[in-house]
C-alpha positions in Angstrom: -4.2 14.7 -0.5 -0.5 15.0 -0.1 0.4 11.1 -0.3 -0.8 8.3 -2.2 1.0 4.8 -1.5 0.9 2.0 -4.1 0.9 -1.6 -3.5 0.7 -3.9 -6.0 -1.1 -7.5 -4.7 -1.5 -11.3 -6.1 -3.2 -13.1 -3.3 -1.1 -11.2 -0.3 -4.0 -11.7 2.5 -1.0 -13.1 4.5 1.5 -10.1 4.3 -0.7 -7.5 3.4 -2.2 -6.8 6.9 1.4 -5.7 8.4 2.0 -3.6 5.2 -1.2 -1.5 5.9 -0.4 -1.5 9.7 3.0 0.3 9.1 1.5 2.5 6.3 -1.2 3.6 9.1 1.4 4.2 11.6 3.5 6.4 9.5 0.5 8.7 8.2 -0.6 9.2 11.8 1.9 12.7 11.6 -0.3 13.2 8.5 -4.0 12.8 9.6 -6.5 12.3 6.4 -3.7 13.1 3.7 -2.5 9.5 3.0 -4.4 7.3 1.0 -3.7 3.7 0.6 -4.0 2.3 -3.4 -3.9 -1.9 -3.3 -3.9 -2.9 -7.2 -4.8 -6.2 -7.7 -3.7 -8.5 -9.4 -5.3 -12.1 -10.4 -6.1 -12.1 -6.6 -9.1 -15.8 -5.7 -7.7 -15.4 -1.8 -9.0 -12.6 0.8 -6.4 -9.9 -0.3 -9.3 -7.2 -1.6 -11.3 -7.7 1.5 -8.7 -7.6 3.7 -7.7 -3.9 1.5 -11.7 -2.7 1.6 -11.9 -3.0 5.1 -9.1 -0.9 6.0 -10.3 1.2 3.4 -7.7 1.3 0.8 -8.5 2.2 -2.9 -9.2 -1.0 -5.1 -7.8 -1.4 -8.4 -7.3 -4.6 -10.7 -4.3 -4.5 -13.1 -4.2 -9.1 -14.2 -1.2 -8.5 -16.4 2.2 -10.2 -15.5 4.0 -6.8 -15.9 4.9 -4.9 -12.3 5.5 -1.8 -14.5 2.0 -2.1 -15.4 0.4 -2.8 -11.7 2.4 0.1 -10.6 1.4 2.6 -13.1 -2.4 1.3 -12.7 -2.1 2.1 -9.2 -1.1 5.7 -10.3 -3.4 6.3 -12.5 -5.8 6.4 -9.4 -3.5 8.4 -7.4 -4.8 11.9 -5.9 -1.7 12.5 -3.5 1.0 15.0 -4.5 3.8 12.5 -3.5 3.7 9.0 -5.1 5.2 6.2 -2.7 5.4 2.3 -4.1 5.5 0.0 -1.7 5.7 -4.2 -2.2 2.8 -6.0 -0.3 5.4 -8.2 2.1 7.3 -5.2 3.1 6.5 -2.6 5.9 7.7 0.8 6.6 9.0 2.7 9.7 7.0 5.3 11.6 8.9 8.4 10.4 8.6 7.3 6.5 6.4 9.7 5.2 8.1 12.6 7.6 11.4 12.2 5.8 10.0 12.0 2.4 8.1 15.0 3.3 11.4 16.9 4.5 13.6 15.6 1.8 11.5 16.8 -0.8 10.4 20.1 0.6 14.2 20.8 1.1 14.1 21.2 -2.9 17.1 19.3 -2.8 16.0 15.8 -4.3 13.9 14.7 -7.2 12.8 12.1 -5.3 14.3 8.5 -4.5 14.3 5.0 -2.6 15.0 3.9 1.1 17.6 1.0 2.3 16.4 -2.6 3.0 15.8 -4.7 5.9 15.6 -8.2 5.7 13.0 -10.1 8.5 15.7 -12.2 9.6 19.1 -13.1 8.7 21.7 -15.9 7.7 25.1 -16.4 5.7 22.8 -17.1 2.2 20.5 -14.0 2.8 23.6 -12.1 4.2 25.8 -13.0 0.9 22.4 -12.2 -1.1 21.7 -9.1 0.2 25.8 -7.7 0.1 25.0 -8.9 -3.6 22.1 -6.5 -4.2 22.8 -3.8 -2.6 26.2 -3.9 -4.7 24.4 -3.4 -7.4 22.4 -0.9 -6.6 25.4 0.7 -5.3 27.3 0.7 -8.3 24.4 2.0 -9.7 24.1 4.7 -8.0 20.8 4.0 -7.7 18.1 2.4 -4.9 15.7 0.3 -3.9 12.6 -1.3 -1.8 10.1 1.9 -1.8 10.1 5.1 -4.4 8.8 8.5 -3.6 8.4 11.0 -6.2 6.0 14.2 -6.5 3.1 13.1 -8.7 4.0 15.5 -11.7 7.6 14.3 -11.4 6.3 10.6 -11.6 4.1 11.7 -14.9 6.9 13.6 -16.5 9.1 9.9 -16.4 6.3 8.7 -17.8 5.8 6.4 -15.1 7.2 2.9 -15.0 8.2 1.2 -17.9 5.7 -1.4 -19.2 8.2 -3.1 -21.4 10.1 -4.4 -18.9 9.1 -7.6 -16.8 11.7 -7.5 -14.4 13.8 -4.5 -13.2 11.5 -1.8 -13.8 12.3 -0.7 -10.6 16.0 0.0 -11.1 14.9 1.7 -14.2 12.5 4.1 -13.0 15.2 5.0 -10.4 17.2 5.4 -13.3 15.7 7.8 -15.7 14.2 9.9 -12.2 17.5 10.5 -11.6 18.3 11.8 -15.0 15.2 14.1 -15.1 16.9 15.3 -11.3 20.0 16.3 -13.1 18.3 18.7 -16.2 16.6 20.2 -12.5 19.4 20.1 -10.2 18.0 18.4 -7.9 19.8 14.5 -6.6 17.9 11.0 -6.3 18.9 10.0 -2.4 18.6 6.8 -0.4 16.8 7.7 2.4 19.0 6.2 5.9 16.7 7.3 8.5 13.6 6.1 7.4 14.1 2.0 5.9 11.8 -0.8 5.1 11.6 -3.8 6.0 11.0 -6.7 3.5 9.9 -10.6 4.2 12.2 -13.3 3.2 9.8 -15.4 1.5 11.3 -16.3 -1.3 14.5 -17.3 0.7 12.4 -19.9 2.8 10.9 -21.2 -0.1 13.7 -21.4 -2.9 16.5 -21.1 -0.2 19.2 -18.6 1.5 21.3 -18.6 -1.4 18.8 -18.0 -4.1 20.3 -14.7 -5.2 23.9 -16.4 -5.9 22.5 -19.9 -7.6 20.7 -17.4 -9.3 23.7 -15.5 -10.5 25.9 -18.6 -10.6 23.6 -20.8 -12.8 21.4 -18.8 -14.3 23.1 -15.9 -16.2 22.4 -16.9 -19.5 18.6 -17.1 -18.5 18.6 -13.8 -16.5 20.1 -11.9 -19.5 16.9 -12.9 -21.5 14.8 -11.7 -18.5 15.8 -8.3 -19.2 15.8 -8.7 -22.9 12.3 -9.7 -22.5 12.8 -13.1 -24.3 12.4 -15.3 -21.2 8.6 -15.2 -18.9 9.4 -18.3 -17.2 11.9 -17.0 -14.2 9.7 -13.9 -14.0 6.5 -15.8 -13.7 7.9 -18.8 -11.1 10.0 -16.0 -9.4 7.3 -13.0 -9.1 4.1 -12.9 -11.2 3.1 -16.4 -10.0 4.6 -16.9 -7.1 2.7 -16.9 -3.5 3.5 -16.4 0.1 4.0 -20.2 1.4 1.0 -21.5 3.7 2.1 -23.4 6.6 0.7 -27.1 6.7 
């Protein structure tokens, strides 16, 4: 098996479907060496049978810890290449070709992809400029990680002490074990996800700059690890809105 993809899933029967559909398109240049993990997570709607039928790997992580879904996702992994991928997002076609090329190069250590949002106005505009600041300034990335297995292990996966931006940190210290190799952390720009804006049409365009603006103080103890209400209204509880 050469990749094994990694979604984490709490009750995503309405995104998941287009997440698998792009996954399936991508590993057509890789027939029967892509398999599909779907870890989930406190799921009561149709998310697992949705998974089963398109014959993803099942398993069940109930913790409010990403870090944790992640890393029970690969601890089921058989691919060489670990890719994580967020339920309401969806790759493009050449995803896995590129990851393929970048790593075989010997160049990278592995890395992330840039960020499409579904649709677009000033709030998401302003929020995503935001974002990708950061992760700019960072040096960093975001949206999907790739990584051989062994390099994934050696990190020691995600890190389940974080509730929030475990993400950014696993970017983080992959990047420093690419420096003790030689080898860069990249952004792929040729291959790019796309991700649903969700939490803009429930909470509102400019979510990410209230967020900044009136919730510092409260976003500081996020990453402390002091504060599980904005993680749990913002992520571990939160649900794709149903229309009425």
């Amino acid at each position: 098996m050469k990749f094994s993809v990694i979604i984490p899933a709490h009750n995503e029967e309405v995104c998941i479907s287009r997440c698998l559909d792009s996954i399936e398109r991508a590993a057509a240049a890789y027939p029967d060496q892509v398999e599909i993990i779907v870890v989930l997570n406190r799921c009561a709607d149709s998310t697992e049978q949705i998974a089963r039928a398109r014959g993803a790997v099942i398993a069940n992580d109930d913790s409010r810890c990403l870090a944790k879904i992640r890393n029970k996702g690969a601890k089921s992994a058989k691919g060489e290449i670990i890719v994580t991928i967020d339920a309401d997002s969806w790759m493009t076609e050449n995803m896995f070709s590129e990851i393929d090329r970048a790593l075989q190069s010997g160049r990278y250590i592995g890395g992330a992809v840039s960020i499409r949002a579904e649709r677009m106005s000033p709030g998401i505009t302003v929020s995503l400029f935001l974002l990708k600041g950061i992760i700019y300034m960072s040096g960093l990335g975001g949206g999907l990680y790739w990584c051989y297995r062994r390099d994934f292990e050696a990190i020691g996966g995600f890190n389940e002490n974080l509730l929030v931006a475990e993400d950014l940190d696993f970017a983080k210290r992959l990047k420093m074990l690419g420096k003790t190799r030689d080898r860069k952390f990249i952004n792929l720009r040729r291959a790019y996800i796309t991700t649903s804006c969700r939490k803009f049409d429930y909470f509102g365009d400019w979510l990410v700059l209230r967020m900044i603006l009136f919730h510092g103080r409260e976003l500081k103890a996020v990453l402390r690890g002091t504060n599980t209400d904005l993680p749990n209204r913002y992520f571990y509880d939160f649900e794709h809105p149903r229309k009425k």
